[in-house]
N, C-alpha and C positions, 0 to 999 in steps of 0.2 A: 623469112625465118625470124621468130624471135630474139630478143635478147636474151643470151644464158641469165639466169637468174640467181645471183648472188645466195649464197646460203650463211647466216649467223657464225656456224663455223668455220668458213673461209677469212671473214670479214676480223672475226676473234685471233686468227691466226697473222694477222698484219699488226692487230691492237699489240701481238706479245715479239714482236720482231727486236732486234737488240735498235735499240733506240738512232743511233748511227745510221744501221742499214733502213729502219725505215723511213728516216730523213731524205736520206739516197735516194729512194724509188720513189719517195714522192717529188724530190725535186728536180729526178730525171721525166719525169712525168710533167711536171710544170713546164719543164725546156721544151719539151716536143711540142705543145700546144699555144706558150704564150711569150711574151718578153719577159723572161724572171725577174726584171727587174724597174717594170710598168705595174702600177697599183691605180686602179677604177679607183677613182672617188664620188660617193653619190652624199647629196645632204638630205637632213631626213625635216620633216615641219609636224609639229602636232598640230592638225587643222581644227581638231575639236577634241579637248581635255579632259577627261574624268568623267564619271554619274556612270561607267561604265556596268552593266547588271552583273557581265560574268563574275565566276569568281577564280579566276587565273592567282595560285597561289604566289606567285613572284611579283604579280605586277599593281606600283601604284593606284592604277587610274579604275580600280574595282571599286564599286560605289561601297561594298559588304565591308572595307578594310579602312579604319580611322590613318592616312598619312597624313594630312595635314592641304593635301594636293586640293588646290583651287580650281575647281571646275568652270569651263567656257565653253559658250555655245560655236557652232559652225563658223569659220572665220567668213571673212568677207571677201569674195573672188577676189579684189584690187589687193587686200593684202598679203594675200598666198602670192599672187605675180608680185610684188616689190620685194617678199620674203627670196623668190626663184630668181631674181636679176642679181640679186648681190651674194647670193651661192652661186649662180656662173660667173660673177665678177670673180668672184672667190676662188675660181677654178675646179668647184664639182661641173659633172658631165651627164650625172642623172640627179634628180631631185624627185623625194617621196614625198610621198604627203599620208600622215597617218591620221585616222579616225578612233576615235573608242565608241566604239557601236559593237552590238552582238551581231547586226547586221542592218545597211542603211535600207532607210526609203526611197521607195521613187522617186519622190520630190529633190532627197539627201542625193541622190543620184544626179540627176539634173543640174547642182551646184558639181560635183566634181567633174561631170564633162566640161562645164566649165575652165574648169581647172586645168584639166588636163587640157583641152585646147589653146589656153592662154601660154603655160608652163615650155609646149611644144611649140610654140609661138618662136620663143625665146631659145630656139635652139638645143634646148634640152630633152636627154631622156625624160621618159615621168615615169613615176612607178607608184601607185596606192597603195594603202593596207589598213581596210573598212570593216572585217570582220568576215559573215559568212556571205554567198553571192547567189541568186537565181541564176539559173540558167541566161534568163532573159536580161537579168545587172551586167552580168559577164559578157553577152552582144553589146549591149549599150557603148559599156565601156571601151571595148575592142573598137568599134566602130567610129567612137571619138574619136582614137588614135594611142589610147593607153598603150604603153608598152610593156609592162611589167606590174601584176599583180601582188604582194605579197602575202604568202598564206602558211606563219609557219608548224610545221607537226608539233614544236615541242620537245617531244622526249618518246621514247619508244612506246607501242600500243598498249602492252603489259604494265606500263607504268603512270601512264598517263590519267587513269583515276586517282592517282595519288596528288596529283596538280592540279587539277581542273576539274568539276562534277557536273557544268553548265550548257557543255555539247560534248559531243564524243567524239572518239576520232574517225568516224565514219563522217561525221559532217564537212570534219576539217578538210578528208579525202575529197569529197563531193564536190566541195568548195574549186580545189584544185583542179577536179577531174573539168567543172564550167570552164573554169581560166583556161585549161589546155585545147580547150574543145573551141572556144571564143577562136581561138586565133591567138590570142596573146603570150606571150613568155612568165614562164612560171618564176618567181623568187621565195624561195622554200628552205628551212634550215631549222635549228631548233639552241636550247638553253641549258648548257652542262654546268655541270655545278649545283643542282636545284637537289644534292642528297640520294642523287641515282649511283647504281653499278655500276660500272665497265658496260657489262651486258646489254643495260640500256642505251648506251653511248651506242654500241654495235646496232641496235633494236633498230634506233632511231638512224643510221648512217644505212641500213640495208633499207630502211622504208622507200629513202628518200634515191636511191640510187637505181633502186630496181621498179621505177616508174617506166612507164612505156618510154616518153623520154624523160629524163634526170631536169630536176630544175636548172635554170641557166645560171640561176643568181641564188646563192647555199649562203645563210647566213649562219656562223658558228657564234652564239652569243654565250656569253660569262655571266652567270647570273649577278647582277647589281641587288646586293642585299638590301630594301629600303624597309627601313622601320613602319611599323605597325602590318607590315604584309607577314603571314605565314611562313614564310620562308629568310626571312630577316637575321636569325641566327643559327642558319643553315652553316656548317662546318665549311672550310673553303676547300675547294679542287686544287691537288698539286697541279702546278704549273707544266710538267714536264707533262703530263695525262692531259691536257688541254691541247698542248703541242701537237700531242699524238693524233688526237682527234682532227687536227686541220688536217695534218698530213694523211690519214684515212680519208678524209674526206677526198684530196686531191686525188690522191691514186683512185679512188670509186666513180669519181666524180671528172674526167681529166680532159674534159673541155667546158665547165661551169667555172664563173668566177665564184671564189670561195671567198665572201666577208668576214673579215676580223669584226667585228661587229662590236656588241654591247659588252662594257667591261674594261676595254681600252683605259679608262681613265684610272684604273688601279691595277694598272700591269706596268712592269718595268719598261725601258727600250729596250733591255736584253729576250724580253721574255718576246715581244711585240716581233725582234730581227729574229728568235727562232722562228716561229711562224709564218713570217715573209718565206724565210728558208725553204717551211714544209708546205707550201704552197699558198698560203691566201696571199689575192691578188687584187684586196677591193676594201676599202674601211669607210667608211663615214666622218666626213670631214666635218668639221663647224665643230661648237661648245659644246651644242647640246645635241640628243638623241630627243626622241618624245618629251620626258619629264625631269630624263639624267643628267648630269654630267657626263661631257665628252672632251678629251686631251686637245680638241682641234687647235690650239693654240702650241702647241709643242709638234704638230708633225710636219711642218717644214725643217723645223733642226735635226728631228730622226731622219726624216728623208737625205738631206744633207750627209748624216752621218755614213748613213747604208750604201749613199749610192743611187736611192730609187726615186722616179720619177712620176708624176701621172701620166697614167694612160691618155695618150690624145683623145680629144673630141672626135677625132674623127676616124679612131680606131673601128676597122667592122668587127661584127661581132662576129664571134664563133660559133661554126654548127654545132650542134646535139649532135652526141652520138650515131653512129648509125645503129638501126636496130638489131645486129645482129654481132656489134661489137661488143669485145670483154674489156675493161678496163686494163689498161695497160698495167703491170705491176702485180695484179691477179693473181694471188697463190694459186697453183692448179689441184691441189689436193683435198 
């Protein structure tokens, strides 16, 4: 039997819960599935910077947008593994490697098996994120030993011309639908804050949840205003409606680790210990993200403060869903 299939206004009906209660259910939901008080740490690398074609209105590494961002070619396999040994000295337990491509080459392909062979060498998860994939990139990679592709929606389908004009969200689907089909584990999530409603927050949390299975790895990212991108003097998101959004996410999502992701470096630790709260259970450790600033230098003393710990290495992962489960927490009405 299928999964029930979430509806907008179920999903809307958790967004309006008195803020309390929906902490509650999401952090009773967190207990049932994980140590509440264990956070995945993965480090992320930009293997190849900038001259990107798309025109993603958030993001630096778009060739169309003056940041100032110095563009590099494909790094060099030896230097992604010295990059991957002292983020597991560091204590990550998966490490990304990001590309700015619309989508790689064959050839581009060839150098991340690479990678990813080396990377899993060294004891680590790997995870990429290259853009769009064939069918046939998505065996490759599977085959290497990739574990985690990342591919993410963004922002709800309705909305999504207003960010992005260069693929559409059927491709990004596509994209996804390769990774799940490959074998590999999905990491899928999107960017609030970018000037969207409520509505779209929901748009984008029902996309991602009512997939055959839910991605494993839900990256909730805060949009990073960087000058000269379109979205630069984008009004900022209350804080407490970001909160919301983890905890939605947990409850929809309640065997996925949910990432605090991009944005950390201008969020409070108050704001950072709500959302530990409402479920995310995964950040990205080190300075940097792709291009950003990242707090990695301050979350040893949060951690300290909270309580919380990393996740072992040698934590197993958690099943998906079964297909015929309702997320726990689930308005019924």
């Amino acid at each position: 039997m299928n999964r029930p299939q979430l509806t907008r206004a179920r999903v809307a009906a958790l967004f309006e819960l008195p803020f309390n209660d929906l902490l509650f259910q999401a952090a009773t939901v967190h207990r049932q599935h994980f140590d509440p008080n264990a956070v995945q740490l993965s480090q992320l690398l930009s293997i190849k910077t900038g001259a990107c074609p798309e025109d993603c209105s958030y993001c630096p590494q778009s060739a169309r947008f003056k940041t100032g961002l110095k563009r590099e070619r494909l790094m060099p396999v030896e230097k992604v593994l010295e990059a991957a040994k002292a983020a597991r000295d560091g204590g990550a337990t998966r490490y990304c490697m990001g590309a700015a491509w619309r989508s790689p080459r064959d050839k581009d392909v060839e150098q991340l098996i690479k990678m990813v062979e080396g990377v899993r060498a060294l004891g680590l998860e790997t995870c990429v994120t290259a853009g769009m994939l064939s069918d046939n990139q998505a065996q490759q990679l599977s085959e290497a030993g990739l574990d985690y592709y990342n591919h993410n929606l963004d922002t709800a389908p309705e909305n999504y011309g207003n960010i992005i004009t260069t693929r559409t969200y059927a491709d990004r689907l596509n994209t996804l639908r390769a990774v799940r089909e490959s074998g590999m584990k999905v990491c899928s999530g999107g960017i609030v804050g970018m000037g969207e409603e409520r509505k779209h927050r929901v748009g984008l949390l029902v996309e991602l949840a009512n997939m055959p299975v839910p991605p494993e790895s839900v990256p909730i990212n805060m949009l990073v205003k960087v000058p000269g991108t379109p979205l630069a003097d984008t009004p900022d998101l209350d804080p407490i409606e970001f909160v919301r959004t983890v905890a939605v996410a947990r409850i929809l999502m309640p065997t996925s680790h949910v990432r605090l992701s991009a944005g950390r470096e201008q969020m409070t630790d108050e704001l950072q210990a709500l959302c530990f709260f409402a479920g995310a259970n995964s950040i990205f450790c080190g300075e940097k993200l792709l291009t950003t600033d990242n707090p990695g230098n301050r979350d040893a003393a949060l951690f300290e403060k909270l309580g919380l710990h990393p996740e072992p290495r040698s934590c197993p992962a958690h099943p998906a869903p079964a297909a015929d489960s309702t997320p726990p927490g689930s308005p019924t009405a």
